[in-house]
Structures are given as structure tokens and as C-alpha cells.
C-alpha positions in Angstrom: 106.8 135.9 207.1 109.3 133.0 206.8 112.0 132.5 209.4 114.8 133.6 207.4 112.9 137.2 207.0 111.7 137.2 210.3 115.7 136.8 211.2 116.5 139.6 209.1 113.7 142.1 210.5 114.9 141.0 214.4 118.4 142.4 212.9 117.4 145.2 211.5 115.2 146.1 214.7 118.4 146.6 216.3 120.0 148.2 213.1 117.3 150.7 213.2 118.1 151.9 217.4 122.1 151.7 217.7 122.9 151.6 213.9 125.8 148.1 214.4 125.3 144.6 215.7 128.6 142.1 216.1 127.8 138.5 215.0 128.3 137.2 218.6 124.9 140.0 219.1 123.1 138.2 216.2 123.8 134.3 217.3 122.5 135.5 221.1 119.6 137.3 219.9 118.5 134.8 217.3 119.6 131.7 219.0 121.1 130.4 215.7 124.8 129.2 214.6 127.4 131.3 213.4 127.1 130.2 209.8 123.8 131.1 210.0 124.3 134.6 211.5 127.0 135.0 208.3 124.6 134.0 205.9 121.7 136.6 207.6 124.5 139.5 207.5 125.5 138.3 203.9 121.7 138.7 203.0 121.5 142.6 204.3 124.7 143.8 202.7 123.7 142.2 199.3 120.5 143.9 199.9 122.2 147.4 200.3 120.6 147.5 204.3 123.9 146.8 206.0 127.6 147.6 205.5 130.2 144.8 206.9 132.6 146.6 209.6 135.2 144.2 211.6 133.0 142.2 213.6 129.7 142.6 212.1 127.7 144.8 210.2 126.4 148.4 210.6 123.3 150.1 209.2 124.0 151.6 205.3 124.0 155.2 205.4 121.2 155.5 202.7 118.9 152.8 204.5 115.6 153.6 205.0 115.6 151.5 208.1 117.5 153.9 210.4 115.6 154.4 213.8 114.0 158.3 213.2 111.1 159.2 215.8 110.0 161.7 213.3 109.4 159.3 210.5 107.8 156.4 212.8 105.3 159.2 214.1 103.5 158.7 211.1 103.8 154.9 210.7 100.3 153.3 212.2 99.1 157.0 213.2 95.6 155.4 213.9 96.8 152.3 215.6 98.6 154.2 218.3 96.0 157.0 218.8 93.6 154.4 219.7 95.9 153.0 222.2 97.1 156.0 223.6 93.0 157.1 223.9 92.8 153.8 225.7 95.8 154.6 227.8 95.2 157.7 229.1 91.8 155.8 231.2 94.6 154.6 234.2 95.2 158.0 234.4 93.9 159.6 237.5 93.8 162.4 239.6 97.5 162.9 242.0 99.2 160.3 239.6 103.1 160.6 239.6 103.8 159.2 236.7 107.1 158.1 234.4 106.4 158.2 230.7 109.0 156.7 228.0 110.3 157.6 224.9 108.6 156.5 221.7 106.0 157.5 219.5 102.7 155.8 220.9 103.9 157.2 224.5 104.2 160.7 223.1 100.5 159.9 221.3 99.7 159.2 225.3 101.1 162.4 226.2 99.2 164.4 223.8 95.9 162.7 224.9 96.7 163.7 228.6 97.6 167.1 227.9 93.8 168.1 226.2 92.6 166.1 229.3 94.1 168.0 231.6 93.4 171.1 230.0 89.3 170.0 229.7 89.6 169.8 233.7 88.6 166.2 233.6 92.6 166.1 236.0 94.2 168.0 238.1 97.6 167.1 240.4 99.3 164.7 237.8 103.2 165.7 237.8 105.3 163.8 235.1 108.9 162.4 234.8 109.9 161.9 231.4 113.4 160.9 229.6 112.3 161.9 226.4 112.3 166.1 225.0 109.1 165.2 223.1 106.8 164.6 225.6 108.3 167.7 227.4 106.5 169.7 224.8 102.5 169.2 224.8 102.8 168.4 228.8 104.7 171.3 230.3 102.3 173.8 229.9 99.8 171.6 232.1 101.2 169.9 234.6 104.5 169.6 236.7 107.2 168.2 234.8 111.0 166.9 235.5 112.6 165.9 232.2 115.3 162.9 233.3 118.6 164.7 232.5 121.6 161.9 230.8 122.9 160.9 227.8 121.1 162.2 224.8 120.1 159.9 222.2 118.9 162.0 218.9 117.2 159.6 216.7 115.2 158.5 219.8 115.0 162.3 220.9 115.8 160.8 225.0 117.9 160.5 227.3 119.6 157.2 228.9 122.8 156.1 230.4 124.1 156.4 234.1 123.5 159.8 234.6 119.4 159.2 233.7 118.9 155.8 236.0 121.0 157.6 239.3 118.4 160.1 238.6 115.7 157.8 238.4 116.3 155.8 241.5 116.1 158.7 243.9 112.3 158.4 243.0 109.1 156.7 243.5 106.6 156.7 240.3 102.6 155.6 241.3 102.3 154.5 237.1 105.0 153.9 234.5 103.5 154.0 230.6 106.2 152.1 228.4 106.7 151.7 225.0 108.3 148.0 223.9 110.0 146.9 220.6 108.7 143.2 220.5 107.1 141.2 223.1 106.9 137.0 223.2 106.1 134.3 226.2 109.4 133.0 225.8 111.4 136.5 225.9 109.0 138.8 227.6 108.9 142.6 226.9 112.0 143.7 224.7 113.8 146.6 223.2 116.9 147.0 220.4 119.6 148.2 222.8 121.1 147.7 226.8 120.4 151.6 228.0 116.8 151.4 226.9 116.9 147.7 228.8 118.7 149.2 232.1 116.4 152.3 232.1 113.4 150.3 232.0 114.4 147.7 234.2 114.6 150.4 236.5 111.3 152.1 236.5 109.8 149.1 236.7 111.3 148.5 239.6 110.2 152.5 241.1 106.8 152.0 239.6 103.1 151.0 241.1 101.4 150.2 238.3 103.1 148.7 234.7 101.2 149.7 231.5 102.9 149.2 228.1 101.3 150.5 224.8 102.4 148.3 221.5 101.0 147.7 218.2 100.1 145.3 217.0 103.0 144.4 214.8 104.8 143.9 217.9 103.1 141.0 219.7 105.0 137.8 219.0 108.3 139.1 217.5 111.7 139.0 219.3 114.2 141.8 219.9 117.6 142.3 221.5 117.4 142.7 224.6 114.3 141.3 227.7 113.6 143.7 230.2 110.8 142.5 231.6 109.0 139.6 232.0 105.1 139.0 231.0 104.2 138.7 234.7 106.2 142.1 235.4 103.9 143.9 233.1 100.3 144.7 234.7 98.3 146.4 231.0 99.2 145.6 227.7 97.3 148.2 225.5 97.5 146.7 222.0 95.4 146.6 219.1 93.0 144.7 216.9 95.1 142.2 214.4 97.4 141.1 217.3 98.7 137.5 217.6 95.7 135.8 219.6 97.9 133.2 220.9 100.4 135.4 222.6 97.9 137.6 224.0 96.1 134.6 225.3 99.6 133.3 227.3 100.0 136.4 228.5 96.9 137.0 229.7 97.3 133.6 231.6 100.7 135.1 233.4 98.7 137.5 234.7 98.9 140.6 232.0 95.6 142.5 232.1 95.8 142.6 228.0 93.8 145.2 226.7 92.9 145.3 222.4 91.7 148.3 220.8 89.8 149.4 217.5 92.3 151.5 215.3 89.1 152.9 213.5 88.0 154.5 216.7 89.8 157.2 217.5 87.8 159.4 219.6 88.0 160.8 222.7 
């Protein structure tokens, strides 16, 4: 991928969350010129994946990059079930864990949930921000869904209301989803709520593990909320840039790579 389209993904990445971006968001994010951010928006509305709007651009109502949980379930199903199957090993007995939104977490939650049910653990309780992994874990284990903001396309919840919530509590393991992570940048995600909501659990949290695919490992979003040597486990797959995983490795990152064609428990 060239530089110019790995611009235009980056903007798109935060197209797909929070549906705008200003061209003051685009020159920070990509480190380029405002000519340059111009051109890159000039590119996406001739291409029918953005709209201009004073300021900026927005996502086009027909785009088939919109942010939808539902349709990135599907996207690398055996990529995140192998992580999530690799994931769910920290797991142990008494845990008091925070889970994130996205759809390798929920893959996570899933995972846990015929775990638990097999008896292989007992005493986990949960805190979640995200309705979908309310659903499979409920009927196992203690959970307390993190009330706030709700934010359909990610089917969560963020905002003030979520991290006052949060901070009144002390988690022994936080699993974390991420939307691009790089040396340079660190762990990153497409919006400032996800960032703030993050930030925070880290903080409460033990024990750092963040499930990515592939894909993810060496590209650049818009927002850091965590550096490499915040993040204990990286659980990412086979095809991941070697390079980055060997930096990060050397900050300290325990970096874990799976098979996609293995997928049992």
C-alpha cells in the first residue's frame, strides 16, 4: 500500500467510528501539510466515501465504510477466534476483569462464557462498557455493564458518566481491543471517548492485554492511548509486521502471534 492510500485508510479509520473529521484532525493525525490534507479529502469525495461539510468532510451516507459491529463480526472471523482462544489462557480463577468493546473482545467473551460453563473457572466477575458482551457472559458470571453515553454503531457506552463510573474501581486484568498500533504512536483508536475510557482502565488495571489482527500492527490512527511499554500482551496473529512486533517486544510487550487456522479450544 502506497502512502497516499495508506493516508486515505488512516482517514477513513476515523470516518468509519465518529462519521466527520475537520482538516486541522487530518494534518495532526497524518503529520502532513494542509495542501496535502485537501488533496487526501479531495480524493474521498471524488471517490463517493466522503461528503465535504464546512471544515472537513463526513462519511457518505451510502459508504460501505461506516463503523457497524455487526458487519466487522464477520470480517477475519478466524483471525480473532484464534486470538480470543489464545486470550482467554490469562484468565484465571477470582479474576475481576474489564472487557472492551469490539468484535475480537466479544469473540473473548464468548470463549470465556463455554469455559466457565465447562467448570474449568469459577469466581470471575466482569465489568463491561459494551451490551454485547453482556449477552453470552451474564448467565455465568457476575456482571456490571458500565452505564454512559451510548454509542450504537459500537453497541457501548463512553463519555463522563462511563469513566466516573470506572474510577470508583479496581480491575485485576483489562482485555482491550485497539484500532492501529506503531513504535512511534503506541496503541490507538478513531475517537477521544474511546482514548479517555481506555486511558483509564489502564490506569485501574493489573494486568494489560490487547487482542489485534493482524491488519493492525504498523498502521496509525487518531488518537494514542497507550504507549507500547503500557501494554503487558499483545495477542496478534500470524502475517503481522515482524518489525513492529520485534520493537515492541524490546519495550517490554510480551507479544504473542497466533495461527488463524487453529481455532480450537
Amino acid at each position: 500500500m502506497g502512502k497516499h492510500a495508506e493516508r486515505e485508510e488512516a482517514i477513513l479509520s476515523v470516518l468509519r467510528c465518529r462519521s466527520q473529521i475537520t482538516t486541522f484532525e487530518a494534518i495532526d493525525l497524518l503529520n502532513v501539510s494542509e495542501s496535502t490534507a485537501r488533496r487526501l479529502f479531495n480524493d474521498l469525495v471524488e471517490k463517493g466515501k466522503a461528503i465535504r461539510q464546512y471544515g472537513g468532510i463526513r462519511l457518505a451516507q451510502n459508504s460501505a465504510y461506516e463503523y457497524s459491529f455487526e458487519r466487522l463480526m464477520d470480517e477475519n472471523a478466524e483471525e480473532k477466534q484464534a486470538i480470543a482462544n489464545k486470550a482467554v489462557e490469562f484468565i484465571s480463577d477470582h479474576d475481576i476483569i474489564f472487557f472492551d468493546s469490539g468484535t475480537t473482545v466479544y469473540r473473548l467473551c464468548l470463549a470465556l462464557a463455554e469455559k466457565i460453563k465447562s467448570g474449568a473457572l469459577s469466581d470471575i466477575t466482569v465489568f463491561t462498557n459494551s451490551s454485547s458482551n453482556l449477552q453470552p457472559l451474564a448467565e455465568v458470571c457476575e456482571v456490571t455493564l458500565v452505564g454512559g453515553k451510548y454509542r450504537p454503531k459500537r453497541m457501548d457506552f463512553a463519555g463522563f458518566s462511563a469513566n466516573k463510573f470506572i474510577s470508583n474501581f479496581n480491575f485485576t486484568k483489562a482485555f482491550l481491543g485497539t484500532d492501529a498500533v506503531n513504535i512511534a504512536d503506541g496503541f490507538m483508536t478513531t475517537d477521544t471517548d474511546t482514548a479517555m475510557t481506555t486511558e483509564l482502565v489502564i490506569e485501574r488495571s493489573d494486568t494489560i492485554i490487547v487482542l489485534a489482527d493482524a491488519g493492525k500492527i504498523g498502521r496509525r490512527s487518531f488518537m494514542s492511548y497507550a504507549k507500547p511499554q503500557d501494554i503487558d500482551v499483545l495477542v496478534t496473529s500470524m502475517g503481522a509486521d515482524m518489525q513492529v512486533v520485534e520493537k515492541l517486544r524490546k519495550t517490554g510487550t510480551k507479544v504473542l502471534t497466533v495461527n488463524p487456522k487453529i481455532t480450537e479450544r
